[in-house]
Each structure stands twice: as C-alpha cells, then as structure tokens.
VOPA-994304 format. One record per atom (N, C-alpha, C): residue in one letter; x, y, z. Coordinates in pm, whole numbers, plus 32768, in hexadecimal, padded with zeros to 4 digits. Example, Ala and Ser with C-alpha at 12.3 -4.5 7.8 and 13.67 -1.06 7.14 Angstrom:
2
A85277DC7830C A84CE7E3E830C A85287EB6830C S85057F1F82C4 S85577F9682CA S850A80038313 
***
This chain:
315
X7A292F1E21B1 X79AD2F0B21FB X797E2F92222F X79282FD12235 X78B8303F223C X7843301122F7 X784A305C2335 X77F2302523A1 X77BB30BC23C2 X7765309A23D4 X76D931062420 X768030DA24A8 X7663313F24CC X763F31352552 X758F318B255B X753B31732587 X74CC31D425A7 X74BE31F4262A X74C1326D2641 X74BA329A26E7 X743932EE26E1 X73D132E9274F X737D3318277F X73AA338427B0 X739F342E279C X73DB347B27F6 X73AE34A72833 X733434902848 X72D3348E28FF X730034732965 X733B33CD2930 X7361336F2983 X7409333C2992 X7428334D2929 X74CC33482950 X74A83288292D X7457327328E9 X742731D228E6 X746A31B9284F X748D3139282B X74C1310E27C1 X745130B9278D X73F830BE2710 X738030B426C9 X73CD304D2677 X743330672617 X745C300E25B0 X74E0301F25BB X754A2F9A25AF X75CC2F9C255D X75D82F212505 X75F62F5B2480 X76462EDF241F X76B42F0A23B6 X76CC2EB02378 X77332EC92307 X77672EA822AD X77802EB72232 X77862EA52199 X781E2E6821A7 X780D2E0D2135 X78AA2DD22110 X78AC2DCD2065 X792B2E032060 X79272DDB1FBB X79932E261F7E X799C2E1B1F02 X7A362E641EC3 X7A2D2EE71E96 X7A702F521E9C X7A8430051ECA X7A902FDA1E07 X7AB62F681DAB X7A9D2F9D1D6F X7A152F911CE9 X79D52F4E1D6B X79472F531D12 X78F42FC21D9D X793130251D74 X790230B81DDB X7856309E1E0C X782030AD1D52 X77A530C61D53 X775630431D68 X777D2FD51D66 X773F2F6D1DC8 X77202F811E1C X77C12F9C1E68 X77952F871EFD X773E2FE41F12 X7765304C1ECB X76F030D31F18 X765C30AB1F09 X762830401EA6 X75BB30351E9E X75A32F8C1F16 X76042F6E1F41 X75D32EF61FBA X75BB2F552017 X760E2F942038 X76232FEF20C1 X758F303B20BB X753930982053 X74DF30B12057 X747B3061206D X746F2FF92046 X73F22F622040 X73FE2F5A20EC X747F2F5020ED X74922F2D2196 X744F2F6921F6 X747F301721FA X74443031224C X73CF3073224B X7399309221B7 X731430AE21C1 X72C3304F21F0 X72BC2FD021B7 X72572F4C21B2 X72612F242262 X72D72F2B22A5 X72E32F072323 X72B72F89235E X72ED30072369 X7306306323C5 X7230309223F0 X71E7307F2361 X71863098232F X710F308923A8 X71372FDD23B4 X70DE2FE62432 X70E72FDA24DB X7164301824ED X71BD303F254B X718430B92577 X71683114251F X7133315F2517 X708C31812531 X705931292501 X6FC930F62503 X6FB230E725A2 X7019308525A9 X6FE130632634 X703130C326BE X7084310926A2 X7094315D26E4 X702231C626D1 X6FCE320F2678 X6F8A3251267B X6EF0324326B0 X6ED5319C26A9 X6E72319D26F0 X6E8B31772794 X6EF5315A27C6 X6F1031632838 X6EE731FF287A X6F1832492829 X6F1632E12863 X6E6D330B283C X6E3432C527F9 X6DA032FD2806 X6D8532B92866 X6D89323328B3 X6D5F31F528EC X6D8232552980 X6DCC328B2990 X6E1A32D82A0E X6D9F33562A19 X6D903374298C X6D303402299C X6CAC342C29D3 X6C8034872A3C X6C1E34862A92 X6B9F346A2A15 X6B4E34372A1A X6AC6343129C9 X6AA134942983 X6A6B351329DB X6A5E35C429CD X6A8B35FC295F X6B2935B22949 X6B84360428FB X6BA3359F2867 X6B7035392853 X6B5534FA27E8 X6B39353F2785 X6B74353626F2 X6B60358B266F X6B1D34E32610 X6B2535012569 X6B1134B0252A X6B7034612523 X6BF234A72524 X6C4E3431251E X6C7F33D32591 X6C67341425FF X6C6C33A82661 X6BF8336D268E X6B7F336B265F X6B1C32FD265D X6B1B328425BE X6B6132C42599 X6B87324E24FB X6C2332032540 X6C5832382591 X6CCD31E325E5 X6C9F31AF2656 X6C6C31B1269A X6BF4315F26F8 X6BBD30C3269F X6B743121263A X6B2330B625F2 X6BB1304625C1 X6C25309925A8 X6C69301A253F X6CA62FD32596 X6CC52FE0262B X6CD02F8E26B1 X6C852F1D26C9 X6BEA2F2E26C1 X6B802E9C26C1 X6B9A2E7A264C X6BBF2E8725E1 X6BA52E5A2551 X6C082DE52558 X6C722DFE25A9 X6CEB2DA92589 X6CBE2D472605 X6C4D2D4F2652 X6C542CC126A4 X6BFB2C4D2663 X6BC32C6F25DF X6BA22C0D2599 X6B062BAE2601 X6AE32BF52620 X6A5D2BB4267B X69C72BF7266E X69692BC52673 X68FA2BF42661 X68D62C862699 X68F12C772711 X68F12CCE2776 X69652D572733 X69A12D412720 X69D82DB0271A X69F12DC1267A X69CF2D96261D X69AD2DB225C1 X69242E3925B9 X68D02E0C261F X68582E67261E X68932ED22648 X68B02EE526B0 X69122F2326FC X69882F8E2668 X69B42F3D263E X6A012FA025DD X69BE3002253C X69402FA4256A X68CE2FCE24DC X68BE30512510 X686A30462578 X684030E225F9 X68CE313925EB X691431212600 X698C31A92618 X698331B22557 X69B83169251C X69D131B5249A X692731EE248D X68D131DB247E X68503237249E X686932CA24B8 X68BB32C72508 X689C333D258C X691533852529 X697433472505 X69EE33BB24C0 X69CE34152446 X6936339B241A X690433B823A2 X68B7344523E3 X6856341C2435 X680134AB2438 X685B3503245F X68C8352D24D5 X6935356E24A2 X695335BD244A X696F355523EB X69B635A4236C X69823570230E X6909359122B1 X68DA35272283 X6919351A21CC X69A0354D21D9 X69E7356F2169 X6A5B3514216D X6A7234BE21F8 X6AD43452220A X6ACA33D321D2 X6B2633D22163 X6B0033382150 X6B1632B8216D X6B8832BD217C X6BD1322B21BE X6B4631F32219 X6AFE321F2295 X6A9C31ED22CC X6A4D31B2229F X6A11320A2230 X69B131C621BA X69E0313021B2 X6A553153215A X6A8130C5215B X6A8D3049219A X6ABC307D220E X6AD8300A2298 X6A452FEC2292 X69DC302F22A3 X698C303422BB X695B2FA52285 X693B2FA92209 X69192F36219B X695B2ECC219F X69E82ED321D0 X6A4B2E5C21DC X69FA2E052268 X69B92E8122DF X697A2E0E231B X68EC2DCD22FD X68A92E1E2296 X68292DB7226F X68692D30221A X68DB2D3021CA X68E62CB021C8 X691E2C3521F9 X696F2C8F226F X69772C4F22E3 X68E32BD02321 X687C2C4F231C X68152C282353 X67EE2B982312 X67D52B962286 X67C72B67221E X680F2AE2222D X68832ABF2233 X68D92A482203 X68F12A0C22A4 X68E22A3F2337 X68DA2A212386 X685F29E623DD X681629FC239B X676029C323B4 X67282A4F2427 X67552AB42438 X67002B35247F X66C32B6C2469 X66A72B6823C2 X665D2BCE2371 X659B2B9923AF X65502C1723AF X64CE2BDF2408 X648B2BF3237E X648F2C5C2340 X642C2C7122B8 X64992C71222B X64A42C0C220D X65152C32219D X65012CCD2156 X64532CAD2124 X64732D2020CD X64552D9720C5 X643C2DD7214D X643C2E412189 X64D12E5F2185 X65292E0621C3 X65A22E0B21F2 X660F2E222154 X65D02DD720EF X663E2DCB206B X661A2E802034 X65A22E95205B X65802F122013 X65D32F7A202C X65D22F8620D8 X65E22FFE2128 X66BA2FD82108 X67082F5520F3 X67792F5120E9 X679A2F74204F X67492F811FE6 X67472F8A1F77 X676030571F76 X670B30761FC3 X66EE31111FB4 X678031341FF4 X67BB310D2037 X6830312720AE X688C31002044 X68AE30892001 X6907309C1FBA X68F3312F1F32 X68B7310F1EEB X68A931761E84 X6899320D1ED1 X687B32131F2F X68B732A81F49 X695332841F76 X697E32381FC8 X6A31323C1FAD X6A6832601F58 X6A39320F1EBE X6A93323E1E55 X6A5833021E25 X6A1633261E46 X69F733A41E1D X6A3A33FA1E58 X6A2B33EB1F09 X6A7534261F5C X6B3034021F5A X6B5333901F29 X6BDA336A1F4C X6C3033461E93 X6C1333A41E71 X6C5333A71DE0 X6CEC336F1DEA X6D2A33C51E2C X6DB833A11E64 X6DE733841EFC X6D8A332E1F2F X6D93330C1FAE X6D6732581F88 X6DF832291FB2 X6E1031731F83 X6DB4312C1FEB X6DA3315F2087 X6D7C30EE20DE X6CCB311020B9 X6CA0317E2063 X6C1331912053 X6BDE31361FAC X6C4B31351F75 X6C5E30D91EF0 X6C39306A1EE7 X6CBC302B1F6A X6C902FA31F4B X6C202F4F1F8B X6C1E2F87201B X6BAE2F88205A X6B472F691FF1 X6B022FD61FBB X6AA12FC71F6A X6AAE2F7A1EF7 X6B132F5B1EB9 X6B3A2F041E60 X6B252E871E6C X6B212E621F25 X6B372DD01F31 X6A9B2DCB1F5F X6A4B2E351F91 X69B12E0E1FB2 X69462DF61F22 X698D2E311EB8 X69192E471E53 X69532DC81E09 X69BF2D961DE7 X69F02D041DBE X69982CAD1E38 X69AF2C901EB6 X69932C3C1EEE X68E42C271F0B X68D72CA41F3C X68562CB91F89 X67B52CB11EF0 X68222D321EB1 X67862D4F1E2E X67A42D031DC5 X68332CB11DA5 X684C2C661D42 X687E2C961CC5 X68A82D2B1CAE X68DA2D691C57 X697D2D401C42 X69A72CEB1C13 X6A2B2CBA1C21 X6A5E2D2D1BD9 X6A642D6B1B53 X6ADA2DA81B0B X6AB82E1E1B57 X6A6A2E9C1B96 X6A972EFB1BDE X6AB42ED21C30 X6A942E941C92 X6ADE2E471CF9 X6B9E2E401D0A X6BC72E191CA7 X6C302DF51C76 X6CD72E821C0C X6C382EAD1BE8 X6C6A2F3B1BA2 X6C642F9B1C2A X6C6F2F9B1C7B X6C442FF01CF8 X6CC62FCD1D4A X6CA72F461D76 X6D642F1B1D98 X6DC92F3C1D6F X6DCA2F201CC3 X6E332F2D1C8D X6E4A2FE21CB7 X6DDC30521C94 X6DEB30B41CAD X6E3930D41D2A X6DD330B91D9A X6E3030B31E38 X6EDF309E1E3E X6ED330061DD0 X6F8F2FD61E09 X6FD930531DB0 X6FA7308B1D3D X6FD530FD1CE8 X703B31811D1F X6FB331971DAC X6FB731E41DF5 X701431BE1E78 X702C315C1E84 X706831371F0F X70C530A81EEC X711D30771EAC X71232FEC1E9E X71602FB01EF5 X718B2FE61F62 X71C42FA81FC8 X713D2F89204D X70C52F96203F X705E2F80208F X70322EDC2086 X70852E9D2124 X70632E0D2129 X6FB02E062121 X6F5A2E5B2143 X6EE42E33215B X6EA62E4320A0 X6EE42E7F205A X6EA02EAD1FE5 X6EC12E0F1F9F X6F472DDB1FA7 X6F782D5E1F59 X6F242CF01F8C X6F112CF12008 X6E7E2CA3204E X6E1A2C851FE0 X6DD82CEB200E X6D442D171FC8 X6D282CE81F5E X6DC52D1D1EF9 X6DE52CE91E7B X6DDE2C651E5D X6E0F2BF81EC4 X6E292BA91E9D X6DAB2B401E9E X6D672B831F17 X6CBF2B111F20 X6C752B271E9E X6C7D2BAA1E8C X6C3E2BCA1DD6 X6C752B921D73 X6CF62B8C1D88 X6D4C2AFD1D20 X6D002A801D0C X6CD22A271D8D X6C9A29C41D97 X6C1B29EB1D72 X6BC32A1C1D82 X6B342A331D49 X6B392A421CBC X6BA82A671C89 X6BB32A8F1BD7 X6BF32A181BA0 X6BFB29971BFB X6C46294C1BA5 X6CCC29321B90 X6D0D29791BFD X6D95298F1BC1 X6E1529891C4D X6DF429171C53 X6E2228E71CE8 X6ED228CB1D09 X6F4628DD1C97 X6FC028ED1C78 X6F9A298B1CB5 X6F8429D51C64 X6F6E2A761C96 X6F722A991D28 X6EFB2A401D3A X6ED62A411DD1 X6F472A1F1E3C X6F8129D01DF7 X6FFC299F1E57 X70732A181E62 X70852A1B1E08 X70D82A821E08 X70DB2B431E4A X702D2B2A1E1A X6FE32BB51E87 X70122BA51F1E X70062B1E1F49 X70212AED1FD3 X70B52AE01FD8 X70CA2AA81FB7 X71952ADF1FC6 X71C72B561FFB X717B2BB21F75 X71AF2C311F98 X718C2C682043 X71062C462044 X70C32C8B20A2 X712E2C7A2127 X71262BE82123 X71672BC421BF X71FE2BEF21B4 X72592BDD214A X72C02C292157 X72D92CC3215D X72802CFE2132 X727D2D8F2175 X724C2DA9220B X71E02D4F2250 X71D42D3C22A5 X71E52CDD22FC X72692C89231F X72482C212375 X71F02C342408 X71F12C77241E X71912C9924A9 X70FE2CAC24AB X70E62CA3242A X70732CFC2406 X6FE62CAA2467 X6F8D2D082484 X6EED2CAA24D6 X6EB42C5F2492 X6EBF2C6623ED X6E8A2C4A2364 X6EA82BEE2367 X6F382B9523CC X6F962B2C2359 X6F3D2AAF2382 X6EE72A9D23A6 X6E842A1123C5 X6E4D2A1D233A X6DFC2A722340 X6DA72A8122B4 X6E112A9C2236 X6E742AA22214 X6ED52A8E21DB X6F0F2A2721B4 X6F0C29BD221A X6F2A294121F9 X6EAE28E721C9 X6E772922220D X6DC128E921AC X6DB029062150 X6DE1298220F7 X6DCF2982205B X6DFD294F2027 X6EB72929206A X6EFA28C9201F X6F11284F2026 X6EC2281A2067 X6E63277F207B X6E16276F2016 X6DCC27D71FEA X6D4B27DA1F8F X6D8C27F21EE7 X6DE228081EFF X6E4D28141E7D X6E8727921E68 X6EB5274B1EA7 X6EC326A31EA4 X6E4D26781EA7 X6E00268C1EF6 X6D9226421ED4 X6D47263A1E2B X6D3926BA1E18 X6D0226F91D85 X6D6226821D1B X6DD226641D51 X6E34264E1CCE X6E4225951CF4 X6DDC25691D3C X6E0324B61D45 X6E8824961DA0 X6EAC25041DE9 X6EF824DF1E50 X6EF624BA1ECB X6E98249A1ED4 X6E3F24711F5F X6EB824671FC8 X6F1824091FD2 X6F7823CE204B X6FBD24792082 X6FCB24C82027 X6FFB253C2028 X6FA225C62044 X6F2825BD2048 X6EAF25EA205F X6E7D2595210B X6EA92536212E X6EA3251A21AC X6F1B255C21F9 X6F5C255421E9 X6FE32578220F X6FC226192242 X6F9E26AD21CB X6F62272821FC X6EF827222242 X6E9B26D6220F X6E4D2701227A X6E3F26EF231F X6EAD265F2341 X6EBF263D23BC X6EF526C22414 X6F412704238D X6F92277F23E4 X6F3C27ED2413 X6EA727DD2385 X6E5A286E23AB X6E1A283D242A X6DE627B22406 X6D89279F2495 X6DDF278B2520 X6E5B27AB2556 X6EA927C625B8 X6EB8281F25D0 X6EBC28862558 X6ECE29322563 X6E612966258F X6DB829682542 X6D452966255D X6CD028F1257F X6CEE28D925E2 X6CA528642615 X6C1128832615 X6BEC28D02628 X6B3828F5260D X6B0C2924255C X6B8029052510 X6B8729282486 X6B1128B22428 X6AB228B62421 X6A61283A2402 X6A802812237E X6A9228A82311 X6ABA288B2278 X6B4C281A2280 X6BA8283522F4 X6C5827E622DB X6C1A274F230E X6BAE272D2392 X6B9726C02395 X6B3B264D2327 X6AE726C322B9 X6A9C264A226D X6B052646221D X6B7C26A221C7 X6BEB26B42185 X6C1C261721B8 X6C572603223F X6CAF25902261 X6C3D25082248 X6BD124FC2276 X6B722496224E X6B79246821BD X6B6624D02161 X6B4D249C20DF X6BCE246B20A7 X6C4624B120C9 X6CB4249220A7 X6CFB240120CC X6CE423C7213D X6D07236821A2 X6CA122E8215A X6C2D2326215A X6BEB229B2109 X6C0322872075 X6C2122C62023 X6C5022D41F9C X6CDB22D11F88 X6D2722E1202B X6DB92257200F X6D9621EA205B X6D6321A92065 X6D2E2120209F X6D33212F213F X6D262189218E X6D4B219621F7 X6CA0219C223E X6C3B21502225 X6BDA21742296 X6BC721852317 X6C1A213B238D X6C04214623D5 X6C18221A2421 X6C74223123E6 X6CD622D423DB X6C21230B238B X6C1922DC2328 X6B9F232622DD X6B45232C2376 X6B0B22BD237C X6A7C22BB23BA X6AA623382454 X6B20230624C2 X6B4823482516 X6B3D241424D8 X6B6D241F2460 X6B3224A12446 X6AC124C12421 X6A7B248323EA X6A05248423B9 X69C024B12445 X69E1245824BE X69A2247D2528 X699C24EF2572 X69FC2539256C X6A3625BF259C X69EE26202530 X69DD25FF24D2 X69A8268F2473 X692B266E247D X68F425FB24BB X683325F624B2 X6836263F255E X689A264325A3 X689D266C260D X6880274B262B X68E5274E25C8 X68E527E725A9 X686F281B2597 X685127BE2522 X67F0280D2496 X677E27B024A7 X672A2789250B X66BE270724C2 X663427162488 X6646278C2464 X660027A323DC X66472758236F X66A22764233C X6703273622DA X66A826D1228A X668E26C1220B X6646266621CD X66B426442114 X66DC25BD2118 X671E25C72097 X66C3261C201E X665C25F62000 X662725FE1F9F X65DD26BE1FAF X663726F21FFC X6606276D2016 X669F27D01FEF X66E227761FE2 X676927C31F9C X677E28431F9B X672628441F06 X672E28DB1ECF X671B29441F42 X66EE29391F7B X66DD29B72015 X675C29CB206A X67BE29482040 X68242964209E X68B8298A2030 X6890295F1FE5 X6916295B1F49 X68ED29781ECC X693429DF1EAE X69472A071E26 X698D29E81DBA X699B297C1D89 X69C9291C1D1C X69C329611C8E X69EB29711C50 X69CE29811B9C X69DF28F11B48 X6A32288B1B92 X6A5728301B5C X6A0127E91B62 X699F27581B14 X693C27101B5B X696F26851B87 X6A0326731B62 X6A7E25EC1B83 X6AB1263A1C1E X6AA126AC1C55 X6ACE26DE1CE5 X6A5026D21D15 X69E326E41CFF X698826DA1D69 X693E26411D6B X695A25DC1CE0 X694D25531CFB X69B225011D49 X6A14253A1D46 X6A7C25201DC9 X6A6C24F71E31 X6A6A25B51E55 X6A3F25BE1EDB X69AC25791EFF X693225831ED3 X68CE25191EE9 X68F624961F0A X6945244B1EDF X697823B71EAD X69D723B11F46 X6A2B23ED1F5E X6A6D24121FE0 X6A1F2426204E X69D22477205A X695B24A220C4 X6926244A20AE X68CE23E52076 X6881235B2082 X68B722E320AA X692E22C62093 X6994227F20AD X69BB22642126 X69D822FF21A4 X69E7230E21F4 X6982230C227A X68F122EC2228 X687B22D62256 X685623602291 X687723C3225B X67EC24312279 X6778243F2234 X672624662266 X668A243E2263 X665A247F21B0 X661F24492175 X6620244420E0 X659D24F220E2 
***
C-alpha cells in the first residue's frame, strides 16, 4: 500500500490524503492507480485551495488569474446570480490578458448555462457572442485541456456542431486524461451524439476521479440521461433523484426525473417534478425543445417529448 499526503506550506494545513492498494508485482499498475488517484482527486484540492487565496486577495492587487479564480468560485454555485457574476470576472481576466484561454472557455460554458436553464434574455445575441468565446479558446488553448473542452462542450451544445465538439474533448482528455471535468463534458456530448453506453461510462470516470467534485449533481444528470437515452427509465429515476438532491435549482435534472418517472409508470413522482422544473424555468415549453437539447437522435428527442408530455408540462 502507497499513501500520500498534500500539505499547504503556507499553512501547515492538510489539502489531500489517500492511498493505492495493489500487488508490487504489477509495479506499473499500481503506478498508474496511484497517478489517476492523486491527480483526478488532488486536482481540485487544489482548485479550490487556489481560489480561496484569490478570494483572501485585496481587490487592487488582482491579476488575470485571480479574477478567472474569483469567476470559477460563482461558477460552482450553479445560480443565476452568480453565474452572471462569474461571466463578469472571466470578462475581466480576459481584458487582462487577452491571450488567456481557459476564461474564454468558462466563459461560453456559462452562455449555455444561460441557455438550458431558462436565463438566456436574447438567445441569439447570446449563442453568437458564446460561439466567438469558444473558437477563440481553441486558437488560444492548443494545449490547454480546461480551454478544449470548455469549448468543445459550447459549440456541440450551444452552436450544434457535434463532431468538433467532440474532436475537441477527445483532444482535451489527450492532453489531461485524468481531468474529472473533461470526462463530464465528454460525456453530455456522448448523449447528444447518440451514444448514451459512452455517456455512462464518461460519467463513471468523472465521479471516480472526483468524488467530491461541485460537478457531481450535474454528473449524475448525465448519467440519468444515459438510462434514460437507453429505455431505462426505473434507473434514469433513480440518477436523477440524486442530481436533483445534489442540485436542487438544477431545472435540466428535474424535467430529466419527470420524463423518466412518467415513462416508468410513476405519475404522480412525474407530475410532482414536472412541478418544480415549471417552477425554475417557466418559460420551459415542450414543443420548444430544441432551445434547451441537443439530440442527433430523432428516437431521443421523441422520448424525451413523450416523457415531458406525459408528465404534463405545457406542450
């Protein structure tokens, strides 16, 4: 057994400990768990120790990178409010440095935020200006994974380009394969391409490199939508109950549990979610789909219609 420790040496603070098990004589195994381990865990240990320490830093003395760690602080509270809130700081890292890309990226990850959560005010002002933000990521972030997939997952989701979309991920995990947020990304683009086994497995990875991760609500919502995609409905209720406990203002995990719940015979569970996501989002219109989901399949988006009608949201 192999154990590691992460110490803060500011602080004399202990950030991470875990540890590998396995046989000395499959060496190069273990050496490759022990790496998965503590990169995929230590990763955002790190993250969030670093935006703690921007958060500490007088205003005055703010650079680009600690207004893109600011910004990725609101990003992770998953709320309107501070979604805007995290759009503005990656902004600000951008004028900064306007050679940084990861921001770019984040950047676009929150217009489709905007998008699939009902915030967006002008779609297509908004798809344009997240369209331009991704495609400079990939220019600016050739070999930079969190600017990859980022943009990978806005131009699949947001502009509808599934194969760069997808070729962009794959690039990112190339570059990084132990990045729980890249196997994410990956895996919602799984489900938009059809390919919802994939998807599941994108989500596996993700949460086992990260069990802690801020992501893991929306994590379990892809892999809801991966049962769902595949006629597993009872098992597609089951994730999403978890995403909508993890992210309770998550409107995509509550119509997820609606359609799923009424398409295993469960209406009363349907309609009770149904009610909570007309609550979030009440814009929300079935027959307005396409604005909120990116399907390739036309048996996944007659589904989900058939589920969402079922559950009685508004046609």
């Amino acid at each position: 057994m192999i154990t590691g420790q992460l110490i803060d040496a500011s602080t004399g603070g202990q950030l991470w400990a875990g540890r590998a098990e396995g046989n000395l004589e499959d060496v190069f195994g273990l050496q490759d768990q022990l790496t998965e381990n503590v990169v995929g865990q230590v990763a955002p240990e790190l993250e969030r120790a670093e935006i703690e320490r921007a958060k500490r830093k007088p205003t005055e003395k703010l650079d680009a990178y600690d207004y893109f760690l600011r910004g990725m602080a609101n990003f992770h509270q998953q709320t309107n409010e501070m979604n805007n809130e995290a759009l503005q700081l990656f902004y600000k890292a951008i004028e900064l440095d306007p050679d940084f890309a990861a921001p770019h990226g984040l950047s676009g990850i929150c217009y489709t935020r905007r998008k699939t959560r009902g915030w967006a005010i002008n779609h297509a002002r908004e798809l344009t200006e997240a369209e331009r933000l991704a495609r400079r990521a990939v220019e600016l972030g050739r070999d930079d994974a969190v600017a990859l997939y980022t943009a990978g997952f806005t131009l699949a989701h947001l502009v509808g380009d599934l194969e760069v979309g997808a070729n962009l991920i794959d690039a990112a995990l190339a570059i990084d394969p132990n990045s729980a947020a890249g196997w994410y990304y990956g895996g919602w683009v799984k489900i938009m391409l059809g390919e919802p086994g994939a998807a599941i497995d994108y989500e596996a990875r993700a949460m086992r490199l990260s069990p802690l991760d801020p992501l893991m609500g929306l994590m379990r919502a892809a892999t809801g939508f991966g049962h769902f995609s595949s006629g597993r409905y009872d098992e597609a209720v089951w994730w999403a109950q978890k995403a909508c406990l993890e992210q309770p203002n998550f409107p995509v995990a509550w119509r997820l549990l609606a359609a799923s719940a009424a398409l295993a015979g469960r209406p009363n569970q349907a309609q009770e979610a149904a009610a909570r996501a007309m609550k979030l989002d009440p814009g929300f219109l079935t027959s307005k789909l396409a604005n909120y989901a990116t399907l390739r399949r036309p048996e996944d988006v007659d589904r989900y219609e058939e589920g969402l009608r079922l559950a009685g949201l508004r046609p």
